[in-house]
N, C-alpha and C positions, 0 to 999 in steps of 0.2 A: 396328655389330653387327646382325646379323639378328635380325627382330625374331619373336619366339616366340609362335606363337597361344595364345589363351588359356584355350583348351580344355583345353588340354595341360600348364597348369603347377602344379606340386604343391601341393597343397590339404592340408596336414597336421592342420588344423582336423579332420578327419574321423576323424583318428585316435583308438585308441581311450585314454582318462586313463588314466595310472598308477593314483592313488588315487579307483578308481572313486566318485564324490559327485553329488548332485546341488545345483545352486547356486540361492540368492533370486534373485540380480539378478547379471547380467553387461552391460557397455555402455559408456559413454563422457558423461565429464562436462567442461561448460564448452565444444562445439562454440562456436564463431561462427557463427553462420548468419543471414540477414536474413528478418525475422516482416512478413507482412504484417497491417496495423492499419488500421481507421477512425478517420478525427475526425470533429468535432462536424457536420459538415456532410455528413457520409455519403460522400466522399474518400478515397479506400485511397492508402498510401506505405506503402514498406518503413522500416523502422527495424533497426540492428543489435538483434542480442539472443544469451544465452549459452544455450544449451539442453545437456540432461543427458540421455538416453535408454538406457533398460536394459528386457534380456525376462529372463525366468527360463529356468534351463539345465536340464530338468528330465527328460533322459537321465542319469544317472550316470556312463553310459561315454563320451558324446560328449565331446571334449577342449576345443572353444570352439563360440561362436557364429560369424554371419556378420556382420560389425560392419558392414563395406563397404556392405551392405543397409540396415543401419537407416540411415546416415549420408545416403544416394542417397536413401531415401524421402523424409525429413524434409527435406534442402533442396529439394526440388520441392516439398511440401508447404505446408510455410510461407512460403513464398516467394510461392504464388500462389493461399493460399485463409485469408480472417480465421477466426483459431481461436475453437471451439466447441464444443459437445457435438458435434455430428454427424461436424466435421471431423474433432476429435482422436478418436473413436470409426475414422472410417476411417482414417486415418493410424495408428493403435495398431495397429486386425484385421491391416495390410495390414506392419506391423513382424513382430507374431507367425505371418505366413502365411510371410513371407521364410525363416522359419528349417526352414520343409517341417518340421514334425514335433518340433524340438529343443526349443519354448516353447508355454507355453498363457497364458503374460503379459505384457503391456508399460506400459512407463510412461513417461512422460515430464515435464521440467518447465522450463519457460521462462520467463525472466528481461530484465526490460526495462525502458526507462525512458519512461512515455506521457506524453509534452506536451500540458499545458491549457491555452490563453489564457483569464485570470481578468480580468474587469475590475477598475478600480482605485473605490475605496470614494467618491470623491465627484467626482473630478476629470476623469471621460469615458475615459480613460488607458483603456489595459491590457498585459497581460504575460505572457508566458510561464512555466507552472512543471514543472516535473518530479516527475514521479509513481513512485517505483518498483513494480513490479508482476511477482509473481512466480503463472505457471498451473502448476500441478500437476495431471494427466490419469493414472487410473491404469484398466485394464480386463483383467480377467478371469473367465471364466465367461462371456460375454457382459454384463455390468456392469462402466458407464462411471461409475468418482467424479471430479468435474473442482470442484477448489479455486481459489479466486483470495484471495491473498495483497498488501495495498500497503499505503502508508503515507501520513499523509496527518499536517503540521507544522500547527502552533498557538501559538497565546501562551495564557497563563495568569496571571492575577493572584491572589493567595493572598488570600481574605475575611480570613481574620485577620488580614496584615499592613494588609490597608485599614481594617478597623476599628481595628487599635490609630493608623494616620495619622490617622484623621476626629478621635480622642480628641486627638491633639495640636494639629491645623489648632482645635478648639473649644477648646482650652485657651491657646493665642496670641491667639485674638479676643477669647477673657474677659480675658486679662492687659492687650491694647493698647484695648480699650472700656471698662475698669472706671471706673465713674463719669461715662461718657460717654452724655449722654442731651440730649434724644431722638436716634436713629440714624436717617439720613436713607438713603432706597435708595439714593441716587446715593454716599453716604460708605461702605454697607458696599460695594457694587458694585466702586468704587475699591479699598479695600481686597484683597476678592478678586483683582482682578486683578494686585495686585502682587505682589512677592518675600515681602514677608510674609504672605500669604494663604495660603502654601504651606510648612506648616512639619514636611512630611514625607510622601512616596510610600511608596505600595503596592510592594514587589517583586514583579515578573513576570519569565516566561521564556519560552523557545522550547520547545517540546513537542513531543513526538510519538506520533498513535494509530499503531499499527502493527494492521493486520487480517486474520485470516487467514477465510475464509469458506468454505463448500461450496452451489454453486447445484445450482438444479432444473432435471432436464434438460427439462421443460415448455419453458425460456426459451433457447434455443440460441445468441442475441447475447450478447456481454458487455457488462454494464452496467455498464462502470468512472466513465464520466463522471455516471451518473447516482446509483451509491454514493459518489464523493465529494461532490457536491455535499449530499448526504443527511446525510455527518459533517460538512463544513463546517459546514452551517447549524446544523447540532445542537451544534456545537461556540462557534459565535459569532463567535470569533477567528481566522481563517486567516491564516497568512503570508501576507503580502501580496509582489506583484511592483512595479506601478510605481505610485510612490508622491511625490505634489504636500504641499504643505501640510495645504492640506484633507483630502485622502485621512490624513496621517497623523494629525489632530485626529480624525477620525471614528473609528478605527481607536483611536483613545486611548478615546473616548465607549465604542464597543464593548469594550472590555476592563473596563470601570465597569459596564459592562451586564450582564457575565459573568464576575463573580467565579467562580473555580474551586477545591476541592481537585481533586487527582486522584482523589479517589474521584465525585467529583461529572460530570468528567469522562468516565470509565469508564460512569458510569450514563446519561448523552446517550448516546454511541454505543451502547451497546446500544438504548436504545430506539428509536434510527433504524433500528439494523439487525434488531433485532426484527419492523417492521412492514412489511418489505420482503419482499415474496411471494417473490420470486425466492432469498432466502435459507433454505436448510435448516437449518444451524448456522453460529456463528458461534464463534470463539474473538476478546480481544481486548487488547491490554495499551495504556494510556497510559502515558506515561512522564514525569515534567516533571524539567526538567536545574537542579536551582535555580540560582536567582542568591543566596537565600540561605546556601543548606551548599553543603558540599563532594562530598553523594552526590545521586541522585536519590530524585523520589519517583516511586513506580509504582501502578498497580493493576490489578488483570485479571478479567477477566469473559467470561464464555462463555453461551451460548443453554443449557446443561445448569445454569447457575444459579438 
């Protein structure tokens, strides 16, 4: 078949709508496209990621946009420049220029999964974890909002079930010691460390902060590795990757250390995230999956509280 120049071939996008409207958002969600990323050692590789990108149609009569466009921008785009205030700021102007005329808005948001190597808590070890992370860039008027959304796993011990275990662990020592005197350190030592020294655990669980945030365009990097490691610490307890003996006894020590409700938790992360310059707002929910019930418990907190 002869192949048809392209000048030439009907364009009915142009046409004018039936029911003359004008539209929020028109675009395409879930492309594949591969994000180029730094790691920790200032290293750019591509990672897949799912991007969503829409302008506003804000002719009434024009029938569509030019999708072809936004799609061609964005994989050049991300493909060969780490996203930022400046990048997704050019990449946005350069979506709403494509359409000559038809949009005064664009937005976009991108979705992905950012690999941390964590070390492991006593044993030299370390591991790989997965981060998900979702940018959201929106601009209009000349005003660029760009949110960064991820999430970041935890363990949680409930203070209350530790305290009602301490009440039991001292009410087995009073029952097997009654009458027994003097107590030698080496006879309670012994004791604790046996089966009967433990006569009932804390329930904990796996957790999760999910965070959604709004940076200032002051800081153009994204500082993902430097706001997790901000909730980690705030948090105490981070899932752990590769994990020795040691590593997991330490890892036991630290959950003693940070007893949690979820409301208690909720209140760490905001104050990490609070004191972080680069942060304008913050919204943020914990979540803990109990091992207790059968629902979870939650709590949420925002920079507007």
């Amino acid at each position: 078949m002869t192949q048809i120049p392209a000048r030439t071939l009907p364009d009915v996008a142009g046409d004018a709508a039936r029911a003359a409207r004008a539209l929020d958002w028109v675009g395409m969600d879930r492309i594949a496209l591969p994000l180029r990323i730094a790691d920790e050692g200032g290293d750019t590789h591509l990672v897949p990621a799912s991007v969503d990108v829409a302008v506003d149609l804000r002719n009434p009569d024009a029938r569509g946009i030019h999708m072809s466009r936004l799609y061609l921008r964005l994989q050049d785009a991300l493909a060969s420049e780490l996203p930022g205030h400046a990048m997704l700021r050019r990449v946005l102007q350069d979506c709403i220029d494509s359409q000559q005329g038809l949009s005064s808005r664009a937005r976009v948001v991108i979705r992905y999964g950012h690999m941390l190597r964590r070390p492991a808590l006593a044993s030299g070890h370390s591991g790989w974890k997965t981060y998900p992370v979702e940018l959201a860039a929106e601009l209009g008027d000349g005003h660029l909002d760009l949110d960064l959304a991820f999430s970041v796993e935890y363990s949680s011990t409930c203070p209350a079930s530790a305290a009602l275990s301490r009440q039991l662990n001292a009410q087995r020592f009073a029952e097997d010691f009654a009458g027994a005197a003097p107590l030698s350190a080496t006879l309670v030592h012994d004791w604790l460390a046996s089966p009967r020294g433990l006569a009932a655990t804390p329930h904990a669980q796996r957790s999760r902060a999910d965070i959604r945030l709004r940076l200032r365009p002051a800081f153009d990097r994204l500082p993902l590795a430097e706001l997790v490691d901000a909730i980690e610490g705030a948090l105490g307890t981070p899932v752990q990757t590769a994990v020795k003996r040691e590593d997991e006894q330490a890892f036991a020590a630290l959950n003693a250390a940070n007893l949690m409700f979820c409301e208690d938790a909720a209140r760490r992360v905001a104050a990490a995230l609070q004191a972080d310059a680069r942060v304008e707002r913050f919204d943020a929910t914990v979540s803990h999956f109990e091992s207790l019930h059968a629902h979870d418990a939650v709590a949420r907190v925002s920079s507007a509280g």
